[in-house]
LOFIRO-883919 format. One record per residue (C-alpha): chain; residue in one letter; x, z, y. Coordinates in Angstrom, 1 decimal, always signed. Each point is the difference from the previous one (the first is absolute). Layout:
N
ATOM   c   r        x        z        y
ATOM   A   A        X        Z        Y
...
END
This chain:
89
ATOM   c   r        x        z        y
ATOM   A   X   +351.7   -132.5    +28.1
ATOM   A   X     +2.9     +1.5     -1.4
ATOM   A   X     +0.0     +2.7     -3.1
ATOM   A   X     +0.2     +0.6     -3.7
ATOM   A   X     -2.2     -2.4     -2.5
ATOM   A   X     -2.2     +3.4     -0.7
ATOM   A   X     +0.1     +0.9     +3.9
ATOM   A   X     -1.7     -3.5     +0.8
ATOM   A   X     -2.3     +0.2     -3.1
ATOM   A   X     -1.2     +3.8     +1.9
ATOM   A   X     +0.0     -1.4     +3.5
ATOM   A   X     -2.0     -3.6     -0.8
ATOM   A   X     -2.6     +2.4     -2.4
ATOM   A   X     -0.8     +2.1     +3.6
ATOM   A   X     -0.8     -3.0     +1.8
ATOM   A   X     -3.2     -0.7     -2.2
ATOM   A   X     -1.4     +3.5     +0.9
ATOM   A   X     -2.6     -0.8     +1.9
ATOM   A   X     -0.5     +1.6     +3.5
ATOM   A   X     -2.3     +2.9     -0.2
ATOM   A   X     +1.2     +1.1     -3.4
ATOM   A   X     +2.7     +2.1     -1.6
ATOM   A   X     +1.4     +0.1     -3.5
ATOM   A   X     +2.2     +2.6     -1.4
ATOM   A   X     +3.8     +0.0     -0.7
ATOM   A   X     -1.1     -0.1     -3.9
ATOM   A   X     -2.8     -3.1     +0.6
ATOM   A   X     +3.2     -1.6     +1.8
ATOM   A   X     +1.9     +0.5     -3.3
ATOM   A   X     -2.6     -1.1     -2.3
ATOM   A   X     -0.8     -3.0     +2.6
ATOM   A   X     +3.9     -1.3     -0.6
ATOM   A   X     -0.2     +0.3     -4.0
ATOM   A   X     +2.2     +3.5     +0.2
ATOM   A   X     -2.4     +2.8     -0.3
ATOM   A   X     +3.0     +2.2     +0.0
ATOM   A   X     +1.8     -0.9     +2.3
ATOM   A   X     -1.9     +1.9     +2.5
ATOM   A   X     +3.4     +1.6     +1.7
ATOM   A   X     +1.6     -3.5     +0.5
ATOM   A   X     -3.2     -1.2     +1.2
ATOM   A   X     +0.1     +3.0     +2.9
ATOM   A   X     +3.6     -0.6     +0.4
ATOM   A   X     -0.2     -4.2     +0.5
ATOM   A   X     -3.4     +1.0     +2.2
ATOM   A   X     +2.7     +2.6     +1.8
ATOM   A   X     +1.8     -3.1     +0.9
ATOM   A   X     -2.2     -2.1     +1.0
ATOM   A   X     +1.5     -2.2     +3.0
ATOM   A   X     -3.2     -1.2     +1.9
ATOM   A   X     -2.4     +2.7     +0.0
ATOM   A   X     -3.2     -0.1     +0.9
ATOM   A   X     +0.7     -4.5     +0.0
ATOM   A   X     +0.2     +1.5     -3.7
ATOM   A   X     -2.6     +2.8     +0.0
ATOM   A   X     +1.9     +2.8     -2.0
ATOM   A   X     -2.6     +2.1     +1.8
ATOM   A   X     -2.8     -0.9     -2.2
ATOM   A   X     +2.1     +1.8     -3.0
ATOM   A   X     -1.2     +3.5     -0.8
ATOM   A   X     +0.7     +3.1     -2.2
ATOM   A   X     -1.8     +0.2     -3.1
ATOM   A   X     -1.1     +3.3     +1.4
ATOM   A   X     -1.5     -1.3     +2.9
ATOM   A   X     +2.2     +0.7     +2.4
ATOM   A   X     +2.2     -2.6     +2.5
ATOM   A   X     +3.7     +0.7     -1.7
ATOM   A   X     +2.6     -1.7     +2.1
ATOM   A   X     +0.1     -2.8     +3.1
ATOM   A   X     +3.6     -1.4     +0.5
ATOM   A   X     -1.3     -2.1     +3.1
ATOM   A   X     +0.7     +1.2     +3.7
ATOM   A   X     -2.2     +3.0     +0.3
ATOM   A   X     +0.3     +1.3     -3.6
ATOM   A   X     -3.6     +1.4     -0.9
ATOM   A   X     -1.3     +0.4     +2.8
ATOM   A   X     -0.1     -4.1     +0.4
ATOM   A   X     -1.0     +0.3     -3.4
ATOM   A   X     -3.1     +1.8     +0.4
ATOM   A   X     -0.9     -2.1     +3.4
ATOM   A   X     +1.0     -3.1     -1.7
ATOM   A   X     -3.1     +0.6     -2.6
ATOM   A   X     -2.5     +1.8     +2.4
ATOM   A   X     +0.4     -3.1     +1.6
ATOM   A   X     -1.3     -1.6     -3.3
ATOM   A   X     -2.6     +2.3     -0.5
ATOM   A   X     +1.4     +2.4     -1.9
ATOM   A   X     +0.1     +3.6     +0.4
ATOM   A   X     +1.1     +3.2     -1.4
END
């Protein structure tokens, strides 16, 4: 997997969200050790190479809502990807 030292740090973080759950952009952030760096957590998420294999779907706006898909589909695949998970909004 190719990408920056903080990109991989993001990317291996989303892999240990467990299916059927979300966390926000922020909780992504805090989960890394850089609760302020929620924009370049969003951006590295943005870039994500593998989605779902690495389940950027499961990250969420603070405010509830989905916020962005860069896989195939955008957030439409998105929303399927975690109705399919039981998760609905």
């Amino acid at each position: 997997m190719r990408g920056t030292k903080f990109q991989l740090k993001v990317w291996t973080y989303l892999k240990k969200i467990p299916r059927g759950s979300v966390k926000t952009y922020s909780q992504v952030a805090k989960g890394i050790g850089k609760p302020l760096a929620v924009r370049a957590v969003a951006n590295a998420i943005g870039k994500n190479p593998y989605p779902p294999k690495i389940p950027c779907h499961r990250v969420i706006r603070s405010d509830g809502s989905l916020g962005g898909y860069s896989g195939k589909g955008g957030i439409k695949t998105k929303e399927l990807l975690l109705k399919k998970e039981g998760i609905t909004f």
